[in-house]
DRENDO-1510 file (C-alpha; in Angstrom, 1 decimal, always signed):
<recs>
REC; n; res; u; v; w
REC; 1; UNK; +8.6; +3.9; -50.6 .
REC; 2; UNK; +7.3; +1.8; -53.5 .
REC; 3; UNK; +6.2; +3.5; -56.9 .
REC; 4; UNK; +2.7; +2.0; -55.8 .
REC; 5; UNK; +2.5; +4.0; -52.7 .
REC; 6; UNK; +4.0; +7.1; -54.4 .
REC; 7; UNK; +1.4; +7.0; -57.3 .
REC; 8; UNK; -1.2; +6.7; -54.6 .
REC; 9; UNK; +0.2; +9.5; -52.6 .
REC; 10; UNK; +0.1; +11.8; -55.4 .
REC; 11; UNK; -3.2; +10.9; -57.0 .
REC; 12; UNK; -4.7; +11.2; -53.8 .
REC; 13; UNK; -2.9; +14.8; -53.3 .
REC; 14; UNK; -4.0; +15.9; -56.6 .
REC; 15; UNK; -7.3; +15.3; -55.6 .
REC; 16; UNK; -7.2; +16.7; -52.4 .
REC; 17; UNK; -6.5; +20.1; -54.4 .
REC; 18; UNK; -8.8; +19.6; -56.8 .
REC; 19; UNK; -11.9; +19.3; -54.3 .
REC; 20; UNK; -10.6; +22.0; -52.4 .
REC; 21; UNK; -10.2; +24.2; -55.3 .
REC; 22; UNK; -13.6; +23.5; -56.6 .
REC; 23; UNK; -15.4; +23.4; -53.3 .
REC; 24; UNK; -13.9; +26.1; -51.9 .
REC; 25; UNK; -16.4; +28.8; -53.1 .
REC; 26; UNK; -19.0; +27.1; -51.1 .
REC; 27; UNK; -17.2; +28.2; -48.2 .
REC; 28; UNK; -17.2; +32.0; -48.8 .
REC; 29; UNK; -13.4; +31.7; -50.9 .
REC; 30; UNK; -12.8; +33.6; -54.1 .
REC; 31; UNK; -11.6; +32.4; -57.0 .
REC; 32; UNK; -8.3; +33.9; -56.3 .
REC; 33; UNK; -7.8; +33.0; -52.7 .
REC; 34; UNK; -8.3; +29.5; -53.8 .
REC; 35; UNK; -6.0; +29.5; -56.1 .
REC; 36; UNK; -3.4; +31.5; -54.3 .
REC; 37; UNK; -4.1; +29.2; -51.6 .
REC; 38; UNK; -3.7; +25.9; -53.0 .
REC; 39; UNK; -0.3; +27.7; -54.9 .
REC; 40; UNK; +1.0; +27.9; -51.6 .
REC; 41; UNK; +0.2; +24.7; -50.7 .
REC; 42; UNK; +1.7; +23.0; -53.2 .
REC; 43; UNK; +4.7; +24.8; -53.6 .
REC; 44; UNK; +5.0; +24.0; -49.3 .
REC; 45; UNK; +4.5; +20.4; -50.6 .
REC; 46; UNK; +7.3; +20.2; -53.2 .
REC; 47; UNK; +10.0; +22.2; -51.3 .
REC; 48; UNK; +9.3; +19.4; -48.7 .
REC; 49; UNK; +9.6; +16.6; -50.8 .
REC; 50; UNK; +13.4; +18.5; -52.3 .
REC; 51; UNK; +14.3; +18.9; -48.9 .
REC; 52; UNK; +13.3; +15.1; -47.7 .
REC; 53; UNK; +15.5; +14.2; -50.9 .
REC; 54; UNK; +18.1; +16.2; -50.5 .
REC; 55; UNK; +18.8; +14.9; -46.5 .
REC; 56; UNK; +18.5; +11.0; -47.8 .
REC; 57; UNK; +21.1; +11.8; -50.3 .
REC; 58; UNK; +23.3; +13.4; -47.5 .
REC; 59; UNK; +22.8; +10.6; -45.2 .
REC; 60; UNK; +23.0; +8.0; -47.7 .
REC; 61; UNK; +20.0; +6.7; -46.9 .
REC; 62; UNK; +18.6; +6.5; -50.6 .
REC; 63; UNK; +16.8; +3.2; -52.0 .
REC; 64; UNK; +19.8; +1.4; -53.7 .
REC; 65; UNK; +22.0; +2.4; -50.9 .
REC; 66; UNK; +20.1; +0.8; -48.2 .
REC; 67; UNK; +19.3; -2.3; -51.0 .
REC; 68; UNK; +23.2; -2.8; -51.3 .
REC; 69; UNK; +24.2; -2.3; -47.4 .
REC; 70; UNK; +21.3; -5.7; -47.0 .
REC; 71; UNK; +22.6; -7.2; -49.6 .
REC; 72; UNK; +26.1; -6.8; -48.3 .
REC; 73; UNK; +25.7; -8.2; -44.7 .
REC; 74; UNK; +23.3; -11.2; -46.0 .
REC; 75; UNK; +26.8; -12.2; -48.1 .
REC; 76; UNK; +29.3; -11.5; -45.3 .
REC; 77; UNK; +27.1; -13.5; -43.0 .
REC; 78; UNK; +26.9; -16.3; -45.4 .
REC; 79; UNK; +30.4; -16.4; -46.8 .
REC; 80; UNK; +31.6; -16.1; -43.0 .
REC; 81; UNK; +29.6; -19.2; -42.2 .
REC; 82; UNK; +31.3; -21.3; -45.0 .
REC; 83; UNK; +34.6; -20.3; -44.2 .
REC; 84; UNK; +33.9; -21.1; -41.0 .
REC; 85; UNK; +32.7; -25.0; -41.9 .
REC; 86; UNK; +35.7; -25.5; -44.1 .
REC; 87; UNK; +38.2; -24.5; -41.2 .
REC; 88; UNK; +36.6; -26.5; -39.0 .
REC; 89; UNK; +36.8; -29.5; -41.2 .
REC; 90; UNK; +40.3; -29.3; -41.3 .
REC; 91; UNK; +42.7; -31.0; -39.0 .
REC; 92; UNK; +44.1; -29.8; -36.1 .
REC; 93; UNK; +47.6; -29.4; -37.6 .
REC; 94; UNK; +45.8; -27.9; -40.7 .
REC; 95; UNK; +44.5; -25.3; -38.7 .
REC; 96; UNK; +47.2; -24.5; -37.0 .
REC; 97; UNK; +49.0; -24.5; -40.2 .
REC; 98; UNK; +46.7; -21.7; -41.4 .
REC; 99; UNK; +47.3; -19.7; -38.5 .
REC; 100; UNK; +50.6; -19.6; -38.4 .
REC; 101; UNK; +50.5; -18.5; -42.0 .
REC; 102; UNK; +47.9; -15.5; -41.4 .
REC; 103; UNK; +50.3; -14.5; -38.2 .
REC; 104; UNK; +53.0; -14.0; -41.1 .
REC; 105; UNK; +51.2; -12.2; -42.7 .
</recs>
């Protein structure tokens, strides 16, 4: 999630409790139901948002991680591809050289 879309999410939460809280008493709500209400909900809304972070950080699934883990396969792919080119612009004998070497090993 981008810090675009989570500035967005929570402005447009904190005015989705703000309307509620003031229009609330057109609806037949006290002034203490509302706010015991909209409490609740937004206590609901940050234990879901620890718990959402909590289970990325257990699955490793955070920003960075998943960053790195692209980042990783794009250079494996490429450095995979140039190894590839310069073995196969050796010689025969070369090659087989190099294999017998990496057997040894």
């Amino acid at each position: 999630m981008t810090k675009l879309k989570v500035l967005q999410l929570g402005l447009s939460l904190a005015l989705i409790g703000f309307f509620s809280y003031k229009f609330a008493p057109f609806f037949g709500l006290s002034e203490i139901s509302t706010s015991s209400i909209s409490n609740l909900i937004l206590i609901t809304i940050v234990l879901i948002w620890i718990s959402s972070y909590l289970l990325r950080v257990i699955n490793g699934k955070m920003t960075f991680m998943e960053q790195r883990k692209r980042y990783r396969q794009v250079y494996e792919k490429k450095f995979t591809e140039k190894l590839e080119k310069k073995f196969e612009s050796l010689s025969n004998d070369e090659q087989k050289k190099l294999l017998e070497e990496l057997d040894e090993k």
